[in-house]
N, C-alpha and C positions, 0 to 999 in steps of 0.2 A: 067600401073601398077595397079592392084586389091587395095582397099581399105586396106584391112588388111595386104597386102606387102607392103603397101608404109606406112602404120604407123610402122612397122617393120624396114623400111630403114631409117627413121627418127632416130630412136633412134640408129640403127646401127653406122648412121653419125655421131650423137652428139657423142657417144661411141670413134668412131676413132680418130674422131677431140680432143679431150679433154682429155679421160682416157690414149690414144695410142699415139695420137701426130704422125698418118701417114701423112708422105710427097708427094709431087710426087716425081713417078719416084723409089722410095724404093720397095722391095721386099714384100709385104703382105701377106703374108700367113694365112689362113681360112681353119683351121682343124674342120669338122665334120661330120654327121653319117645321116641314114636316118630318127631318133627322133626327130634328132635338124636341121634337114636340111632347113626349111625356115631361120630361124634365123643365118645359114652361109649364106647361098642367100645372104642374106641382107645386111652381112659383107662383102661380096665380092662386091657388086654394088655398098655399100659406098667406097669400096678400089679403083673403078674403077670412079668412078665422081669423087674422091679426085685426082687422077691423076697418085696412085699408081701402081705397078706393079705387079695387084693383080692375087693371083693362089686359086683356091677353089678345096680342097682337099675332095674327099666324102671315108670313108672307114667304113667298115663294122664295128658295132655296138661290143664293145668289149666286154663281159661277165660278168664285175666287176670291182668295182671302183680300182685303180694301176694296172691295167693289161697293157702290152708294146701293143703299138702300132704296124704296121707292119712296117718292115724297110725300104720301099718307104716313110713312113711318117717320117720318124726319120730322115732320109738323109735330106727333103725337110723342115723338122724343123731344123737341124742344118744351113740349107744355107738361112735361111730368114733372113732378118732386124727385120721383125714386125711380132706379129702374132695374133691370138686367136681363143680358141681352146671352141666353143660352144658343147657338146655333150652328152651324153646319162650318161654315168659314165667318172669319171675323171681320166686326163689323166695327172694331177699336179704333184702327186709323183710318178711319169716312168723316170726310166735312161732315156728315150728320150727327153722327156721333160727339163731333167738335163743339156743332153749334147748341148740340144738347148742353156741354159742359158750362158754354159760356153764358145758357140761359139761368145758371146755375143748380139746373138735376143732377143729383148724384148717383152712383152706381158703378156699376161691373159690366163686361162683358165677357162670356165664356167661350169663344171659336171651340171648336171639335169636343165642347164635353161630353162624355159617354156615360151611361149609366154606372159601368164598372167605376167610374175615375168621380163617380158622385158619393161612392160608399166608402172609397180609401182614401189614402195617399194623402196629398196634397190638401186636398179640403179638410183632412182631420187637424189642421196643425194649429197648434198656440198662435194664434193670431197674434197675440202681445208680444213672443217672444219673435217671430217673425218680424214685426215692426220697428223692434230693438235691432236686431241684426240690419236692417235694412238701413236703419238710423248710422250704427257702426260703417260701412261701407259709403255710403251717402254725403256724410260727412266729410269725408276724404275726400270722395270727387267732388264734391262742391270744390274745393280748395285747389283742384288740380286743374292744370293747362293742358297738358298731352297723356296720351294714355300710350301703350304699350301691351300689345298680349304675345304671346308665346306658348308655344307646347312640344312637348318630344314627338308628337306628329308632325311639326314642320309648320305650325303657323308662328309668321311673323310680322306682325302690325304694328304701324304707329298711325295716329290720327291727332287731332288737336280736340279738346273738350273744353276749351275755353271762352268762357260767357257763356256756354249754355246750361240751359235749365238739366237739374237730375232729379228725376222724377222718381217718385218712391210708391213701387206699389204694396202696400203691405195688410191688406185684406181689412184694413176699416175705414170703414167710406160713410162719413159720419157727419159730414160738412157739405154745405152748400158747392158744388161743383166739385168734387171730391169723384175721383174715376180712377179704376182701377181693372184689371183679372181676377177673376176667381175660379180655379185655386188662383192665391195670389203668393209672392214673395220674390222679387226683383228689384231693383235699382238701374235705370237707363238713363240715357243720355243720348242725344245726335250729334250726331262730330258734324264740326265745324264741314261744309261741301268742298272737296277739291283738297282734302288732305290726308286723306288717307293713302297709307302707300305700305304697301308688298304682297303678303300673303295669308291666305287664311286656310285649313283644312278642317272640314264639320267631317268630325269624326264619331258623331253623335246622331241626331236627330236634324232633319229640316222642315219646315215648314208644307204640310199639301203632298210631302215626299214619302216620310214616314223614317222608321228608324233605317241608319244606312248599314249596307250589306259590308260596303266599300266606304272610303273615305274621299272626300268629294272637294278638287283643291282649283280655288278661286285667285287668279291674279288682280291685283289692285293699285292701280294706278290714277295718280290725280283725282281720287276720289269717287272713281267709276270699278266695277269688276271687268276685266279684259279680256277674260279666261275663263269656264269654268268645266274642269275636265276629268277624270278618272272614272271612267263607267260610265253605265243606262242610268242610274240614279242622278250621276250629273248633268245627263244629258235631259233629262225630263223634268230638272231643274230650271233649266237652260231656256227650254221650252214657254216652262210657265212666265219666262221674265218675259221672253221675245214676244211671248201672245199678246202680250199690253200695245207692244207698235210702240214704245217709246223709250229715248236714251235712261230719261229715268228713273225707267227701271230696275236701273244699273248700280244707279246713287247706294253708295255705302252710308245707307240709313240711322243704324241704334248699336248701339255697343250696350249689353246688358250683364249683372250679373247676379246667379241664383242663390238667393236666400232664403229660402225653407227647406227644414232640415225634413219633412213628411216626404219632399217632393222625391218621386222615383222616376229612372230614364224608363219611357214605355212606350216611344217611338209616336206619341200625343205633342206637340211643342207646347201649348197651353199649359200640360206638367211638365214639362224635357226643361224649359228654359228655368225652370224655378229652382232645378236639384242646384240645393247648395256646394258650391264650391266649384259650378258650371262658368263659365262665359258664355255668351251668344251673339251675333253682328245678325245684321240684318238688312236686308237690299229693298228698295224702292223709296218708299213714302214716308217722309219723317215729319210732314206738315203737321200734325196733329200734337205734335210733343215739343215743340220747340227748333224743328226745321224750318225751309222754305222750300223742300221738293214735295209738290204732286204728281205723284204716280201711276195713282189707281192700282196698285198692289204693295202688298209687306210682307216678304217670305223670311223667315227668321231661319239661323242654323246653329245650333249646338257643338261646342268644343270641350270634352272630357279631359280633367284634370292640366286646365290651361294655368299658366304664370301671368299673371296681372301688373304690371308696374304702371303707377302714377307720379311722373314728374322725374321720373328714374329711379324712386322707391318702391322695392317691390313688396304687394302686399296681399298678395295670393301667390302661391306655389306649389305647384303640379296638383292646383284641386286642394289644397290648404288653404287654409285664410290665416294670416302673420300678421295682422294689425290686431 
């Protein structure tokens, strides 16, 4: 094995053994593309020295982050025990992905991982103490009706989080239906449709965009973005929403926030969303988490050192955490 595959298969292993918890003899499934294709190799050879009953799935590169997979992949993701899903754009929020869940496989999937973003960062982190942090934040918004973010760039939102599920992604996925990212460490939620209302500025990272040059400011009204404008960045934003052909697109999807202290902003949203002490909203398709908007897209946008209040207690500040 080449040097820089077998440092690949390394972390692949530790990956399986720890985040995944593959057994022998389980069904492994290794969904990816010809972007990310070392880095399923890699899951797959760990599948296969672990003793599992591993299948490496290669399919064509899909065009945009929630686009469906093809239905050979859907089928062989409903029938797996285990999986993860390394590839080019994410395949997190697809009915396929969903119905994977509820057949009860568990796993990860990775949009935009890079080799580089396999050897640091993010994937190095205490998974346990991640889990805890995730716990600590979680906790909270279970208990909370309305959210509130803010920042000295000018974003200001309020949306409703009430009765929905907060999902916790915290890199062990150990249980039957058990889905997550990896790197992992966030906490989200889908705000109730048709209530979110003012402004947001991603003065960070956006999804499919990369890290912004410019700060990139979204109007929000009734639960839809009305606006979104300051630059080419925003406008190629703009673009990727309109290309779908539908209102929603629009849907102000996931209010997120980062909890791993490994995670670095590096213009990746896969790690941009994780840095602790990040917010991030996110537009389209929230059906998969506890919405009722389909999409066919989920572009996520990063806000650096935002204020968080829940219920009108504030309990992040300017990228601090106060709870």
């Amino acid at each position: 094995m080449a040097r820089a595959q077998e440092s690949l298969f390394k972390t692949a292993e530790s990956v399986a053994k720890t985040s995944l918890a593959v057994k022998p003899n389980e069904k492994f499934l290794v969904i990816t593309d010809p972007e990310t294709y070392p880095i399923g190799r890699a899951f797959f050879e760990a599948g296969v020295k672990i003793g599992a009953e591993a299948i490496l799935n290669v399919m064509k590169e899909r065009t945009r982050n929630g686009e469906e997979p093809p239905s050979p992949v859907r089928k062989a993701w409903e029938s797996c025990d285990v999986y993860i899903v390394p590839t080019k754009y994410s395949l997190s929020h697809t009915q396929a992905r969903k119905a994977a869940t509820q057949a009860g496989a568990r796993g990860a999937t990775m949009p935009g991982i890079t080799r580089e973003m396999f050897r640091k960062g993010a994937i190095t982190a205490d998974y346990s103490q991640v889990s805890q942090l995730c716990k600590k934040i979680g906790s909270r918004m279970d208990k909370a009706q309305q959210a509130r973010v803010t920042s000295k760039a000018g974003t200001d939102i309020i949306m409703s989080i009430e009765g929905r599920l907060k999902g916790r992604d915290t890199g062990l996925l150990h249980k039957p239906g058990d889905f997550g990212n990896l790197p992992a460490g966030e906490v989200y939620v889908a705000p109730v449709e048709g209530t979110a209302e003012g402004t947001l500025i991603f003065d960070g990272c956006i999804a499919s965009v990369g890290m912004l040059k410019k700060p990139v400011t979204v109007i929000v009204k009734e639960g839809f973005a009305t606006s979104i404008t300051s630059g080419p960045e925003a406008e190629k934003f703009d673009r990727l929403l309109s290309a779908v052909q539908k209102k929603e697109a629009y849907n102000i999807a996931e209010l997120g926030v980062g909890c791993n202290p490994k995670a670095r902003l590096i213009g990746n949203l896969l790690e941009d969303e994780k840095v602790y002490g990040t917010v991030h909203v996110a537009l389209g398709d929230n059906s998969t988490f506890g919405g009722n908007v389909q999409a066919g897209i989920h572009l996520d946008g990063t806000m650096l050192k935002p204020s968080l209040f829940l219920d009108g207690e504030q309990v992040i500040k300017h990228g601090k955490w106060i709870i």
